[in-house]
N, C-alpha and C positions, 0 to 999 in steps of 0.2 A: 504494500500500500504506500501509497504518497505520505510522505510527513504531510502530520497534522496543522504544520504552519506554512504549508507549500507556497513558493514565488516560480516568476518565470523566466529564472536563473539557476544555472548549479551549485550549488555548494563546493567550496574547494577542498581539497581532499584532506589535506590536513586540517582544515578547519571543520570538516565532519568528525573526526579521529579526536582530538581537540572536545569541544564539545560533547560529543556521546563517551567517549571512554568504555568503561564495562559497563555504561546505564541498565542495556540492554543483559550481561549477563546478573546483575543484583536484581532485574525486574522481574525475575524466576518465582522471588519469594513474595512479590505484592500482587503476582497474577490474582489469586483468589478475593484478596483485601478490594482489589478493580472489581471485579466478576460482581458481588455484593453491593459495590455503592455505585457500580451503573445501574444493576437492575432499582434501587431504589430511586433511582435518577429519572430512569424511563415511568417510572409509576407517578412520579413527579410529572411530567411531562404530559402524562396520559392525562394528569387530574386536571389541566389548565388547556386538554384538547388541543396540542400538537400532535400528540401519540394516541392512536384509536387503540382500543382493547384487545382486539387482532393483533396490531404493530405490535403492541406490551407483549404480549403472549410471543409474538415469532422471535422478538429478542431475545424474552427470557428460555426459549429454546436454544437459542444460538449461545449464551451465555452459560447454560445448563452443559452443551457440549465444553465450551470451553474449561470448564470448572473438572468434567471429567478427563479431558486430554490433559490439563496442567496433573492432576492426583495421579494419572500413570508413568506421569514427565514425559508426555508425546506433544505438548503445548510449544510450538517453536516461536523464539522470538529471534528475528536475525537483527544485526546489525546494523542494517539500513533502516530497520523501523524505531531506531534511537532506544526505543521502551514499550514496555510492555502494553501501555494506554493506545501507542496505536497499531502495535499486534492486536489487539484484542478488537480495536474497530473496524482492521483490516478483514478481523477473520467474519465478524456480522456483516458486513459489507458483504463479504463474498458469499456468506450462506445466508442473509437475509434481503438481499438485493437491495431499493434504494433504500428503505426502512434503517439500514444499518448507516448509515450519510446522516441519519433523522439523532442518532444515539449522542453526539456532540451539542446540541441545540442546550444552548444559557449555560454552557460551563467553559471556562478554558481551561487547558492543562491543568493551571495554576491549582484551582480548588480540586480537580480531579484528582491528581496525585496528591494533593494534600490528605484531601479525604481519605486515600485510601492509606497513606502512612498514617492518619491519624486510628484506625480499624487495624493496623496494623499494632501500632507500639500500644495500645489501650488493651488489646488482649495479652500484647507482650509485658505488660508490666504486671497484670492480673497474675501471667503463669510464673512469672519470677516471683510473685509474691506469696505463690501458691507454694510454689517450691524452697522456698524461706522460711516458709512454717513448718515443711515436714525437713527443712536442715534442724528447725529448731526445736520438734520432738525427738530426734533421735539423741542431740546434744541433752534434753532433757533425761530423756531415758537412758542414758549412760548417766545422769549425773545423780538420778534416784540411786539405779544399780551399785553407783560406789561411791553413796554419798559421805560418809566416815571415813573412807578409804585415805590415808596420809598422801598429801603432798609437797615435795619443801616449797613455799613460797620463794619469787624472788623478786627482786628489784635492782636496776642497773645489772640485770642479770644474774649476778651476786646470789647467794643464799642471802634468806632477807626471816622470814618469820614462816611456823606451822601454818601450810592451809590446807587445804585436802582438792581432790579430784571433783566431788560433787561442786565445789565454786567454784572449779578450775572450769568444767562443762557451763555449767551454770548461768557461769558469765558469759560468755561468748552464745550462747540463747535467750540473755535478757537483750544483748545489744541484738541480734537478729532481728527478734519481735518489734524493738523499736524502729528498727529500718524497714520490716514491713507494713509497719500501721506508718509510717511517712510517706511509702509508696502508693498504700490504698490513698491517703493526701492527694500528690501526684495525680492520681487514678480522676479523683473528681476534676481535678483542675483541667487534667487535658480532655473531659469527655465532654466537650462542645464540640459539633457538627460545623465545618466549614465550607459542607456544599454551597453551591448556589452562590460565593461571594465572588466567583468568578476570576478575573485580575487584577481583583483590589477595589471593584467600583461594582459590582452589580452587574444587573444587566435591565434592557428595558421588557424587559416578561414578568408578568404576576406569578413567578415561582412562590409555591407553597415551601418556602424552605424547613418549617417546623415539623411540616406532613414530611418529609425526606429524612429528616433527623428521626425522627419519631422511628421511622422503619427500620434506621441502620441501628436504633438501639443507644441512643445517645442521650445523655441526661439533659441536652440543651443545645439550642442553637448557640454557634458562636455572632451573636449579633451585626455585629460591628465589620461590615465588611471591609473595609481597609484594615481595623484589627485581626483578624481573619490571614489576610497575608504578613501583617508583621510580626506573627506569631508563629509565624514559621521556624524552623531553625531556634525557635527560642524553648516551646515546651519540648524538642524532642532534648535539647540542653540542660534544662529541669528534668526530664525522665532521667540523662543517664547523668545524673550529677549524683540522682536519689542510687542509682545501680554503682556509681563511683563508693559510698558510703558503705554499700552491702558487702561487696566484696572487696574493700577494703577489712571491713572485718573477715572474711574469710580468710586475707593475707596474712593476717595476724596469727589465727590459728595456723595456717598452714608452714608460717615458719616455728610457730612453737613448737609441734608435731615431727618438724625436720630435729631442732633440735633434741626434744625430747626422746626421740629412735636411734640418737646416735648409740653407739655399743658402749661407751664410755657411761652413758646412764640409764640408757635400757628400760623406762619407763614402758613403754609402749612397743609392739611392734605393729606396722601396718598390713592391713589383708594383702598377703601374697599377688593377690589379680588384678591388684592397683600399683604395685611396682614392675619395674621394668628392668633388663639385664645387662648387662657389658658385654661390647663385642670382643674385647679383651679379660679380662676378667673373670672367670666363671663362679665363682660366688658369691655376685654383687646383686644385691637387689636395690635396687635404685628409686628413692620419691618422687622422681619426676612428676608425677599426678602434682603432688604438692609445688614442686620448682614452678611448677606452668600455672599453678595459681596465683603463685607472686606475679609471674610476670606479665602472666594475661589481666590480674587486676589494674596494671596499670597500661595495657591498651581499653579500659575501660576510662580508666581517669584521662589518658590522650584523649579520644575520642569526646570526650564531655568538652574538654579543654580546646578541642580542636573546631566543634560547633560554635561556642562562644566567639573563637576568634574568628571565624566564617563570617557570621550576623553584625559583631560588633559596628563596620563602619556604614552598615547601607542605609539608604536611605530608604523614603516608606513608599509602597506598594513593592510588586515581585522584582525580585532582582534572580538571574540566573545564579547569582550564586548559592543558590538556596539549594543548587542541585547536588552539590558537595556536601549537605548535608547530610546525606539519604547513608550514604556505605556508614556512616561512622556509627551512625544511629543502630541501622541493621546488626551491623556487625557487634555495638556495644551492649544490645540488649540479647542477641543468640550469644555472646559468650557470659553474659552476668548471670543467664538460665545453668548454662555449662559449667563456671564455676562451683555454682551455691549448689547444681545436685551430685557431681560429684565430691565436695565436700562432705555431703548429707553420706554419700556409700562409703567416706575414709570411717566416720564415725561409725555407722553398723560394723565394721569389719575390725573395728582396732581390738590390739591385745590387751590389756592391761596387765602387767608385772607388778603386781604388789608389794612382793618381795622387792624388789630394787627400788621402790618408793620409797619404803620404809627405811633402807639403807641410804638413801637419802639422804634422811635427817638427822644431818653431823651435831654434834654439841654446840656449835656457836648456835643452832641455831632457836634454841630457848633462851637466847640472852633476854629477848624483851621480857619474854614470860619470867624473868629470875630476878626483873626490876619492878614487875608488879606484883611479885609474889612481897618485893618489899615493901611496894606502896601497902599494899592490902594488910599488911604486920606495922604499919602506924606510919612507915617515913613518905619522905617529898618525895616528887619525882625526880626533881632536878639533881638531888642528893644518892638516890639511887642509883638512879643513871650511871651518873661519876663511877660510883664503886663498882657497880656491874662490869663497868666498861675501861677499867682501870687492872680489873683481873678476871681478865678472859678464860683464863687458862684452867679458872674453880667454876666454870658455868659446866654442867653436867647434863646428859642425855635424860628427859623426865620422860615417863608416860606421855606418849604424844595422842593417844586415842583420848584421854582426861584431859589434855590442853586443849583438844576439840572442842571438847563438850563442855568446856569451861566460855568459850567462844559465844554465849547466846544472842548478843544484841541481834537487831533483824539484817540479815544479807549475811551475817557471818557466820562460818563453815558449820556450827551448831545449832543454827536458826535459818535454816534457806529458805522455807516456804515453798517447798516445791510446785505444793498443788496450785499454788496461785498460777506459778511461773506454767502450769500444764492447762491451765483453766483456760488462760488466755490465749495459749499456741492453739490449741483447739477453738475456741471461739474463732479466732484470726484466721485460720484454716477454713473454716464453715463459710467465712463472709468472701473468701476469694474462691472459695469451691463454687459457691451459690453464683455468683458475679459472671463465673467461667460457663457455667452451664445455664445463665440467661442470654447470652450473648452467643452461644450454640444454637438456642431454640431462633435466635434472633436472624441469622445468618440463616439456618433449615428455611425459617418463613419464606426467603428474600429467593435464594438455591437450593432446592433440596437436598443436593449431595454435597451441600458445603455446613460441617458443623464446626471448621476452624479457620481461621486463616492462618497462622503460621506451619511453617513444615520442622518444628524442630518442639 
């Protein structure tokens, strides 16, 4: 098919290469997100009598085919058709004759592809969030499992004071929870509908724009059609800012995990089927799962970093540079999914050594406990302190299961409240389960063979 912006000139060759880039191979993964918010388009269209009820119906057969050839990857987009927007009009064109020429009528590119990244990242941020709550029962549920279980604390790396395993887990699923009740945040903010705002200005048709939201499932119109385009590039920069924060925390864990598997402390070992081997070597099992957490969390924090500086100087309505938005996004929400679940499978599978936990816990490391052991027999702190810390060499190994349990204030290793911490991962889980499978039923309405739009 002719580009969508066709003149009655060539385009130069490198200035095609130039401008499309892999458009056309990343527009693999928005095929279905199109498929959806055209046929809501067309029902649009139909309600303001452009499109007869016949046209509607022959589209949404053509678009029904379409939805099946992309789910077997027989959907071809070449090159020449920039993107998937006009593969897809090329291909109703050809199977629904002029009807498919009628499917462009009151949108430009502009809101098209917005639209359809916006149906795009608003389920992607659902299933990261979905998948963030079951990273953060399984951290829970190790952290029931060994929740007395000794671990030396540290700080500056250092041995620092007694904490155990259950806050060691613990922790790292109260911060989850809170990065995904900020993505459900997120979740409201981006779910305004940008159909119909066209190139920043409208257009002169009585589009039903609320009636088109309504159908893709969206909790509002994004009003404001000029704000409509300048929010491009900005919430997909808000989603992966919120996806920066997530797996950020996953880097955390995953280099504690490195070190805590080293053989030198032997806390933990990792499930066999998540390490990998040396081509030299033969008895190396290797955390790369975890190395690629580190470093793919921070092609997520690129990618946030990289929208922003995209957006930052344009001026308002479309600017093509909106189109370098799209990989960073794509790619920064399919690897924050990739991260946080396999994180979730290091946790199901880890070993725990208890035995080398417990060995652990050298002698310095009840110093604090041997300075409150003196607050609590009548002296200062400050005075304590001094002496504790003046003869290191008399601080002796105590009962560390009793300095636990000594622990009670709330958050501390004898006072976790787990159930709370389980109450709300399950609650939180419920509200993005439910979310994921309204937005199914929403998509079936629109395509019947389409109950997702992402392929990952």
């Amino acid at each position: 098919m002719a580009r969508l912006w066709q003149k009655n000139y060539s385009l130069d060759s490198l200035m095609q290469s130039f401008t499309v880039r892999n458009d056309y191979i990343l527009d693999r993964d928005l095929v279905l997100s199109d498929t959806v918010s055209s046929y809501a388009h067309a029902k649009g269209l139909e309600k303001i009598g452009i499109l007869t009820e016949s046209e509607t119906a022959l589209l949404r057969k053509g678009l029904e085919e379409i939805a099946s050839l992309q789910k077997e990857g027989r959907f071809e987009i070449k090159a020449e058709d920039e993107d998937c927007h006009t593969a897809i009009e090329g291909y109703l064109t050809s199977c629904c004759g002029e009807v498919g020429k009628k499917i462009h009528t009151g949108r430009s590119r502009n809101d098209q592809v917005e639209t359809a990244l916006r149906v795009y990242m608003r389920e992607g941020v659902l299933k990261i969030g979905e998948e963030a709550c079951v990273f953060a029962l399984e951290l829970l549920s190790s952290a029931r499992k060994y929740e007395m279980v000794p671990m030396p604390g540290r700080t500056h790396t250092q041995l620092a004071m007694p904490s155990s395993l259950g806050l060691w887990f613990s922790s790292f699923a109260a911060e989850i929870l809170d990065e995904a009740s900020h993505l459900l945040d997120v979740c409201r903010l981006i779910d305004q509908c940008p159909l119909g705002s066209a190139a920043s200005y409208g257009v002169p048709l009585p589009l039903d724009r609320e009636y088109t939201s309504s159908l893709l499932g969206f909790e509002r119109v994004q009003k404001n059609v000029l704000y409509a385009a300048n929010s491009r590039g900005k919430f997909e920069a808000i989603v992966l800012d919120a996806c920066e924060y997530l797996t950020g925390t996953a880097c955390k864990m995953a280099q504690d995990l490195v070190l805590f598997t080293l053989p030198e402390l032997g806390y933990f070992s990792l499930p066999k089927e998540l390490t990998t081997g040396s081509s030299i070597m033969p008895q190396k099992k290797n955390p790369d799962g975890l190395e690629l957490v580190r470093s793919r969390s921070c092609m997520v924090s690129s990618a946030s970093s990289l929208v922003k500086n995209i957006i930052r100087p344009l001026v308002s309505g479309y600017n093509r540079d909106f189109q370098d938005t799209k990989e960073p996004l794509m790619t920064g929400l399919k690897t924050s999914f990739e991260i946080i679940a396999i994180m979730a499978r290091m946790v199901d599978g880890l070993e725990v050594h208890e035995d080398r936990l417990r060995e652990g816990m050298r002698n310095e490391i009840f110093a604090t406990d041997k300075v409150f052991d003196k607050v609590m027999a009548g002296g200062n702190f400050r005075d304590s302190y001094r002496n504790v810390g003046l003869n290191l060499e008399d601080v002796e190994k105590i009962d560390v299961d009793a300095a636990l349990r000594k622990r009670t204030s709330l958050g501390a290793p004898g006072n976790l409240r787990l159930e709370d911490d389980l109450k709300r991962a399950d609650e939180l889980k419920a509200v993005f389960s439910q979310r994921l499978e309204r937005l199914s039923a929403v998509y079936e309405n629109l395509i019947p063979s389409v109950n997702s739009v992402l392929s990952w």
